[in-house]
C-alpha positions in Angstrom: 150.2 61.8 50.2 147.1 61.9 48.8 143.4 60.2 50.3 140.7 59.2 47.7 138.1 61.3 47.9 134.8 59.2 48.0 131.9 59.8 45.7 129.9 61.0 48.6 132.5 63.5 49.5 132.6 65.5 46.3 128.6 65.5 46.2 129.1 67.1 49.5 131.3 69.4 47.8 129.1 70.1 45.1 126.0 70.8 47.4 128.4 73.3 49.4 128.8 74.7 45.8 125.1 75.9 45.1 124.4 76.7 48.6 128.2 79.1 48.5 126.9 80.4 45.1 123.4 81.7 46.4 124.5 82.6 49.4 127.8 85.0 47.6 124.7 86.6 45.9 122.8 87.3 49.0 125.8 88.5 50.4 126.5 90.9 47.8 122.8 92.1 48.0 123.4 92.3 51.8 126.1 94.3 51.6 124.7 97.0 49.3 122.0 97.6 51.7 124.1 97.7 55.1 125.9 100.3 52.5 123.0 101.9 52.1 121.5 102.3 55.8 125.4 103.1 57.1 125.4 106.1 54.8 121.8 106.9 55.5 122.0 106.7 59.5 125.9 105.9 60.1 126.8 104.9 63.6 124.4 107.5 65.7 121.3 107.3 67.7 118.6 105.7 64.8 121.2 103.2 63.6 122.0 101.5 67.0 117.8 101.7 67.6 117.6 100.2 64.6 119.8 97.5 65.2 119.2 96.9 68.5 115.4 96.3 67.0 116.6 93.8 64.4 118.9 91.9 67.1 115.8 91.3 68.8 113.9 90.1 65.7 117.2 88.2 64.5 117.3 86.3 68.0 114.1 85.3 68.5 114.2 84.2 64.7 117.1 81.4 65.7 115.6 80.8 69.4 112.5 80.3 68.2 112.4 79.5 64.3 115.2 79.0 61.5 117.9 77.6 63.8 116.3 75.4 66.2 113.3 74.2 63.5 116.2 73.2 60.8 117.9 71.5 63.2 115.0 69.7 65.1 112.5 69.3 61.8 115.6 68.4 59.2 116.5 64.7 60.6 112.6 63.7 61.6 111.7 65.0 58.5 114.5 62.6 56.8 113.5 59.9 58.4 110.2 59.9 57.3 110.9 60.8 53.7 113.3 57.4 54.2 111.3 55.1 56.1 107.5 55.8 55.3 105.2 56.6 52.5 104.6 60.1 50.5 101.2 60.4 52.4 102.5 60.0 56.0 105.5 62.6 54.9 102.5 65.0 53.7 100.6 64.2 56.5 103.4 65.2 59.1 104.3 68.3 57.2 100.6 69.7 57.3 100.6 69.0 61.0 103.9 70.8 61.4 103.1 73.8 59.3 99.7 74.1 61.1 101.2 73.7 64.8 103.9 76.2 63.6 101.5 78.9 62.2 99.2 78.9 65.2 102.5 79.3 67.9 104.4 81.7 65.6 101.0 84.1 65.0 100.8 83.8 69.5 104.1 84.6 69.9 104.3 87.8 67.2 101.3 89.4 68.9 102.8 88.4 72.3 105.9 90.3 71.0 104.6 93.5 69.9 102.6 93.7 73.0 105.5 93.3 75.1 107.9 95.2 73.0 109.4 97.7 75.9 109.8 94.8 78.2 112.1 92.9 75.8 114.2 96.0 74.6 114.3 96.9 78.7 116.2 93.4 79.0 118.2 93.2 75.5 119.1 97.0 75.7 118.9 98.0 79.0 121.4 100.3 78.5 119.1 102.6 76.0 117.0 103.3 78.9 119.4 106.1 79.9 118.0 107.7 76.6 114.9 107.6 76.2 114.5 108.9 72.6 116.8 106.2 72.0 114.8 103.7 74.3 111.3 104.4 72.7 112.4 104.3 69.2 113.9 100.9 69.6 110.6 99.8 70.7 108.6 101.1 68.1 111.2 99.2 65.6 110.7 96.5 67.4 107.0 96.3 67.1 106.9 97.1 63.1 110.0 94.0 62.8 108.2 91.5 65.1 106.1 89.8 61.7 110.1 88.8 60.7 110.1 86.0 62.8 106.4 84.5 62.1 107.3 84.6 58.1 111.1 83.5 58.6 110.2 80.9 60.4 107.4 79.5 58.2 110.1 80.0 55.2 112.8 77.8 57.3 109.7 75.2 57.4 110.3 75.0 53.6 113.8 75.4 53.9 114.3 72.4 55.8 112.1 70.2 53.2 113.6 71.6 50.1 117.6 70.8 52.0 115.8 66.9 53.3 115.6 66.3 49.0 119.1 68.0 48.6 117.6 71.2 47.1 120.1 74.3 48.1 120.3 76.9 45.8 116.7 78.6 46.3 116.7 78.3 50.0 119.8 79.9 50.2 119.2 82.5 48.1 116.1 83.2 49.6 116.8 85.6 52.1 118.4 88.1 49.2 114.8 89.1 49.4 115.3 90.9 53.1 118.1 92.7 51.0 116.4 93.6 48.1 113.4 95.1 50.0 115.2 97.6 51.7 117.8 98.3 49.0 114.4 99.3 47.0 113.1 101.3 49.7 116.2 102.9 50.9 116.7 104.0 46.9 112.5 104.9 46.2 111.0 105.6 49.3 113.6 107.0 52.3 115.2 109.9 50.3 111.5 111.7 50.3 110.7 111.1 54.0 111.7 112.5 57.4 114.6 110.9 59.3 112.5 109.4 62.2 110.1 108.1 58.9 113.1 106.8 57.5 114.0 104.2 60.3 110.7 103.4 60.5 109.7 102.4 57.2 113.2 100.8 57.0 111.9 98.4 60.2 108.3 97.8 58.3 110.8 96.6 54.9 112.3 94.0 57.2 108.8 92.4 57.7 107.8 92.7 54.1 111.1 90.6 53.3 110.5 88.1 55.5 107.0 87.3 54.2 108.4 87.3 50.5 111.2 85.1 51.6 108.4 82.0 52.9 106.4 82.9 49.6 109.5 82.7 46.6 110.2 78.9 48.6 106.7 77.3 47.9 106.8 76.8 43.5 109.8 75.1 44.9 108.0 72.7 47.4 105.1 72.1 44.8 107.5 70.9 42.3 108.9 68.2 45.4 105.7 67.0 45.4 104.2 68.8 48.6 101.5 71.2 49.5 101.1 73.7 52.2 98.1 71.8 53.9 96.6 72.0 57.3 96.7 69.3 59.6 95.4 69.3 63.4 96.6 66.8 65.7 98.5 67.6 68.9 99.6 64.1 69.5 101.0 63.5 65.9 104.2 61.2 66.6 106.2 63.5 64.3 105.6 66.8 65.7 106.1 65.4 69.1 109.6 64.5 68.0 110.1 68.1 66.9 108.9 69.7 69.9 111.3 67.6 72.0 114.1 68.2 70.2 113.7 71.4 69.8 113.6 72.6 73.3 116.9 72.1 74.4 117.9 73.2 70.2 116.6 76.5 70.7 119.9 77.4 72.9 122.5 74.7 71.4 122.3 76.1 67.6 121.8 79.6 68.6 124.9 80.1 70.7 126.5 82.5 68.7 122.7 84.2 68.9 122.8 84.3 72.5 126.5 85.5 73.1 125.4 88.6 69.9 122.5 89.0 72.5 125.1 89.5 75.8 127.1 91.3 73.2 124.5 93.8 72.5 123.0 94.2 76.1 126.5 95.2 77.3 127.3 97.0 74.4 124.4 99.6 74.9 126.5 100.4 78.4 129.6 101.7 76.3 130.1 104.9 73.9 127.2 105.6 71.5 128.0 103.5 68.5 129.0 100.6 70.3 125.8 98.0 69.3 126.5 99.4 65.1 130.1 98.7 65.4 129.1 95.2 66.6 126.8 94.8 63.9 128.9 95.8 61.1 131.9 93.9 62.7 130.2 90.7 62.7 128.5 91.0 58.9 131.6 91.3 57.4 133.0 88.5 59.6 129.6 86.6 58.7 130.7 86.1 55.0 133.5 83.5 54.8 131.5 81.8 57.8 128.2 82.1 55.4 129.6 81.4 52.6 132.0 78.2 53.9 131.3 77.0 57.6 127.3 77.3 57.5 127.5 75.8 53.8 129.0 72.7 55.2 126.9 72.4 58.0 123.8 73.1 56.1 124.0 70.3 53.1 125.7 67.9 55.9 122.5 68.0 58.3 120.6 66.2 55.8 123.1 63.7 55.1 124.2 62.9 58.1 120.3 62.6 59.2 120.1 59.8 56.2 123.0 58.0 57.4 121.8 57.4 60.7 118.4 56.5 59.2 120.4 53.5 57.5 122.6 52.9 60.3 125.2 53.8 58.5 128.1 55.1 61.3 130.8 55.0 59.1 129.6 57.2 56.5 128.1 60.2 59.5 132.0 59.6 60.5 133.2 60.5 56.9 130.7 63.0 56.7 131.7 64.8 59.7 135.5 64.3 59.3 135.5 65.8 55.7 133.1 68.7 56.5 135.5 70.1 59.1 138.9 69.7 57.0 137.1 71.4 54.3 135.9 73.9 56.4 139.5 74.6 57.7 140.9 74.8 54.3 138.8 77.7 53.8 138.1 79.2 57.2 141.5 79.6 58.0 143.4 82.0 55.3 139.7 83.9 55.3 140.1 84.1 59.8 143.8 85.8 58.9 142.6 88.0 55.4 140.3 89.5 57.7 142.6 90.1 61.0 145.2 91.8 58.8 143.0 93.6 56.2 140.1 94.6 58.8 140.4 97.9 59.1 140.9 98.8 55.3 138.3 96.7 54.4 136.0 98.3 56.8 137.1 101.8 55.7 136.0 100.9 51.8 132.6 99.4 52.7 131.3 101.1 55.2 133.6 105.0 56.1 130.8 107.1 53.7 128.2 109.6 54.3 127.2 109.5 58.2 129.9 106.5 58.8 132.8 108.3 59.8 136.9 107.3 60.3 135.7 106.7 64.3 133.3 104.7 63.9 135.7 102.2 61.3 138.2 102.4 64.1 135.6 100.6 66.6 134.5 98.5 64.0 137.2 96.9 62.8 138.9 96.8 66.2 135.7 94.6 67.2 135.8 92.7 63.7 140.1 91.6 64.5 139.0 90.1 67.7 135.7 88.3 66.1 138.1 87.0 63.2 140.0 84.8 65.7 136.8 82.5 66.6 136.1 82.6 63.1 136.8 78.6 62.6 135.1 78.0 66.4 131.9 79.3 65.0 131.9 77.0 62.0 133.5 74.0 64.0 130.2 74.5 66.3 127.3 74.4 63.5 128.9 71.2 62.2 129.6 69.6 65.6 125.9 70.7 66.4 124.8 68.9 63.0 126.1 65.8 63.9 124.1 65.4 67.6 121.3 66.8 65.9 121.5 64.1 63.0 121.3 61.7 65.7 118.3 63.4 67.4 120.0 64.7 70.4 119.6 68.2 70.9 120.4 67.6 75.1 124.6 67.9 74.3 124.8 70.8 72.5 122.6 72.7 74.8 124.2 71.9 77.5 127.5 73.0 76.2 126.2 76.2 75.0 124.9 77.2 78.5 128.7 76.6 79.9 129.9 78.5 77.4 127.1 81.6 77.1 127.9 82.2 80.8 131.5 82.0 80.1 131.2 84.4 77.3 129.0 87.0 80.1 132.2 86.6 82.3 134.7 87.4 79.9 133.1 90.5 78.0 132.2 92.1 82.0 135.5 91.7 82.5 137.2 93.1 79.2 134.7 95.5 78.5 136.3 98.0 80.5 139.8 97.6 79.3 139.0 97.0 75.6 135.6 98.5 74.8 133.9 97.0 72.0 136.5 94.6 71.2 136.6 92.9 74.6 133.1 91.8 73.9 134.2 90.6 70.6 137.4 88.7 72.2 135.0 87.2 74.6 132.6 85.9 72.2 135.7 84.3 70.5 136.7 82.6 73.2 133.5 80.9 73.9 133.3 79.6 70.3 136.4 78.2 70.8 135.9 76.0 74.2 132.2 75.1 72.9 134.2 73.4 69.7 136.2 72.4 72.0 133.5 70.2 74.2 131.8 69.2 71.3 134.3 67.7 69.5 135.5 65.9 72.9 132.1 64.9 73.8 130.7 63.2 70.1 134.2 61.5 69.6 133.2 59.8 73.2 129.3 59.1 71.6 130.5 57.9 68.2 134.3 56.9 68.1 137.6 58.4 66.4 136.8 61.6 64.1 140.0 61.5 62.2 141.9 64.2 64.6 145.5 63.6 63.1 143.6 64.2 59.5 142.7 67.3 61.1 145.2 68.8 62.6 147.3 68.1 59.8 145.0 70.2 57.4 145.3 73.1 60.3 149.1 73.2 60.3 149.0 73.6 56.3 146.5 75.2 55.7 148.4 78.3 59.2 151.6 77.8 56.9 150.0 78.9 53.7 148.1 82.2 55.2 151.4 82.7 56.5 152.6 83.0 53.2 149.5 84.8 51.8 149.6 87.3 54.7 153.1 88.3 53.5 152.1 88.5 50.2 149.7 91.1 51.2 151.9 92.9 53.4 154.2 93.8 50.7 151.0 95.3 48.4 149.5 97.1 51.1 152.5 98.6 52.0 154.5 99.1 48.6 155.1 102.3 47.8 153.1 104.5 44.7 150.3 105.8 44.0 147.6 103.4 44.4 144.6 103.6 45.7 143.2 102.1 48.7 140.3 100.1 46.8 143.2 99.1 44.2 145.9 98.0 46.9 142.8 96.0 48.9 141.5 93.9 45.9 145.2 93.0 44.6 145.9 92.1 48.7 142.7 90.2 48.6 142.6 88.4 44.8 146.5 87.7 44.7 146.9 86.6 48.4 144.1 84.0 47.9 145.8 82.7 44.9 149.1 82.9 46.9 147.3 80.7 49.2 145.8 78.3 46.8 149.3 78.0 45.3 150.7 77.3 48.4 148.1 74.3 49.4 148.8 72.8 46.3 152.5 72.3 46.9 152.3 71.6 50.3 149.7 68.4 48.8 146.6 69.6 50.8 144.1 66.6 49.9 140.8 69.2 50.4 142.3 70.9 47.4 140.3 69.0 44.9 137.2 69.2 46.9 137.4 72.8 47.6 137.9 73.3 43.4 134.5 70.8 43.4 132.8 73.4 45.1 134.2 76.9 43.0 132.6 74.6 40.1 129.2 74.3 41.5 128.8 77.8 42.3 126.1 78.1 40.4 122.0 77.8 40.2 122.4 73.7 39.4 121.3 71.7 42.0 123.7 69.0 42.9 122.1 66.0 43.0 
């Protein structure tokens, strides 16, 4: 049987809609250029430098900037934008974009001046190389800027998503992509290799910096400026710096356990850290483009509702974003554990990337595929204590399970290589949904748990049926090629799977068509 689906539900939808559709282009654009540097550097020395570098850049990004600043700045921000006046909204954004400027330009020069002492801990491994070792550091150096422009663009990001504004922000970092796509095309070709890598590193800081500049036309038009403000004991900012402590390690989890990943990783067979890294983008794109949707446009509103007090409505909220999320999450989590290692074969086994290194890379991505729902479960459990401005829970739960996930990959990581880190870092996800679910349904009340569990079995019995439906193409006999087979496995089994929800009366079917309709540059108001 059927439940109504409230007004505020299919809104929710509808955002998820834009910020899916910018974020499927951004993909797309990201995909192109991991294309790109896999054929240019494959699996070998300068690739795993080079992502070792950007790991470093990409953690300290969600420690220190997009992650924990959305998630602290996002509900304070809310409040005031509910509760007070224009000018004391503009005056605590000036004083936030001023505090943040002055600790994020400390913190980059602090970075590039301690450069081999951070790769000696986050790839202590590469020290048994030292070419390997001292090109990492000089990646790291040229990449450092990343974090001081991502982080002044997530400043943005979080005012644009407080007024419900998706598309742009989430479209925004297309520019990373496009840099280095243009560079990798115009520039690398004409170079040494060592050059190469290099001016691949500096293309990472150039797209950050147009990332923050693209979002402000957009903040202009909300009615904001990017105006400086001094005042260390602004009420606001306080806020922020409070919650955003303990929300540096509670929204970065799956940060921190790529982090363990990597350290450990640069121990095993050269390759290891790129197979990782390819692994987890191609598991990143259902989670991008459904679980981090959700949590993203529900953040805001749940932050509103507890503005107004309203319970009820942060329980709806939070109910319907993980059934929705399930409906999605799930046939993707089994596409991906069947069709891995085809799929990675047809993106990535060209030039330099060769049938080895897909073997390590889709073993690692089958074993990431099976937290695949923990990972989304986590940002929108995490949205929910953040909404409420309590960023103590999550942390807390993320330290359990970070040390849980260090036990489990030094203990697999002999036995099953790369993918023993990636089971590990699965099974972490999984107990930290886990405690958070247990832990807010003590703070706030029921969360609807037959309503979930109900879309879970359904939504397991229809991949079932779409995983046999792509058996039988991947496996029938003739003369097809692999690209061919994959995309009928792929486009067929998803409608198998749609088909299949809709008989067995799935009630996030209508939603989920809400959001395939808003997949588009409209903002969703």
């Amino acid at each position: 049987m059927y439940h109504t689906v409230s007004s505020d539900q299919h809104k929710l939808a509808k955002r998820a809609g834009v910020f899916t559709g910018a974020t499927m282009l951004s993909r797309i654009l990201g995909y192109v250029r991991d294309s790109l540097v896999a054929n240019f550097f494959g699996a070998g020395l300068a690739a795993d430098a080079f992502y070792a570098a950007f790991r470093i850049s990409n953690l300290f990004r969600r420690l220190l900037g997009e992650g924990a600043l959305s998630a602290s700045f996002i509900p304070v921000f809310s409040e005031y934008a509910e509760k007070h006046g224009k000018e004391k909204t503009q005056r605590f954004f000036s004083v936030m974009f001023t505090t943040l400027l002055a600790l994020l330009v400390a913190l980059t020069a602090l970075g590039v001046m301690f450069a081999p002492q951070i790769t000696r801990v986050i790839a202590m491994g590469f020290e048994r190389t030292p070419e390997r070792f001292d090109l990492t550091v000089t990646l790291t150096r040229y990449m450092f800027p990343f974090l001081l422009f991502i982080s002044l663009a997530a400043l943005l990001t979080g005012v644009l998503n407080a007024f419900h504004s998706f598309f742009l922000p989430a479209l925004a970092p297309a520019a990373l992509s496009v840099v280095e796509i243009v560079y990798l095309l115009a520039v690398a070709p004409f170079v040494s290799p060592v050059q190469q890598v290099i001016g691949l590193a500096v293309s990472v800081a150039i797209g950050g910096f147009i990332q923050w500049v693209i979002q402000i036309p957009a903040l202009l038009k909300k009615g904001y400026r990017l105006m400086f403000g001094w005042d260390l004991r602004h009420e606001g900012v306080l806020r922020v710096e409070k919650l955003m402590l303990p929300a540096t390690i509670g929204i970065s989890v799956d940060q921190l356990n790529a982090f363990v990943d990597t350290m450990i990783a640069s121990f095993l067979q050269q390759g290891s850290v790129t197979a990782l890294y390819y692994s987890n983008r191609v598991m990143q794109l259902p989670l991008a483009l459904f679980g981090i949707a959700l949590s993203q446009v529900a953040l805001p509103a749940m932050s509103a509702s507890v503005a107004r007090g309203d319970a009820v409505q942060i329980k709806d909220t939070l109910n319907f974003s993980l059934r929705l999320t399930l409906f999605m999450i799930i046939p993707a989590m089994a596409g991906l554990m069947f069709l891995g290692a085809p799929i990675v074969k047809v993106l990535f086994e060209h030039g330099q990337f060769t049938p080895e290194a897909t073997e390590m890379t889709s073993r690692a991505m089958l074993f990431f595929s099976l937290g695949l729902f923990a990972y989304a479960a986590v940002k929108i459990l995490a949205s929910a204590f953040y909404a409420h401005q309590n960023t103590r829970v999550p942390v807390a739960v993320a330290a359990v399970c970070v040390g849980l996930n260090i036990v489990l990959s030094l203990a697999l990581m002999r036995r099953m290589g790369v993918g023993g880190l990636a089971l590990a870092t699965a099974v972490a996800s999984w107990v930290n949904a886990a405690l958070l679910f247990y832990l807010l349904r003590r703070k706030i009340g029921l969360l609807g748990g037959r309503r979930i569990l109900t879309c879970l079995l359904k939504a397991c019995a229809a991949s079932l049926g779409m995983i046999g439906f792509c058996h039988l193409v991947m496996t029938a006999r003739g003369p097809f090629h692999l690209i061919v087979r994959l995309a009928v496995a792929i486009a067929g089994g998803g409608l198998v799977y749609l088909g299949l929800a809709r008989g067995l009366r799935m009630e996030e079917w209508g939603p989920f068509w809400s959001i395939l309709s808003r997949a588009h540059p409209v903002e969703a108001d």
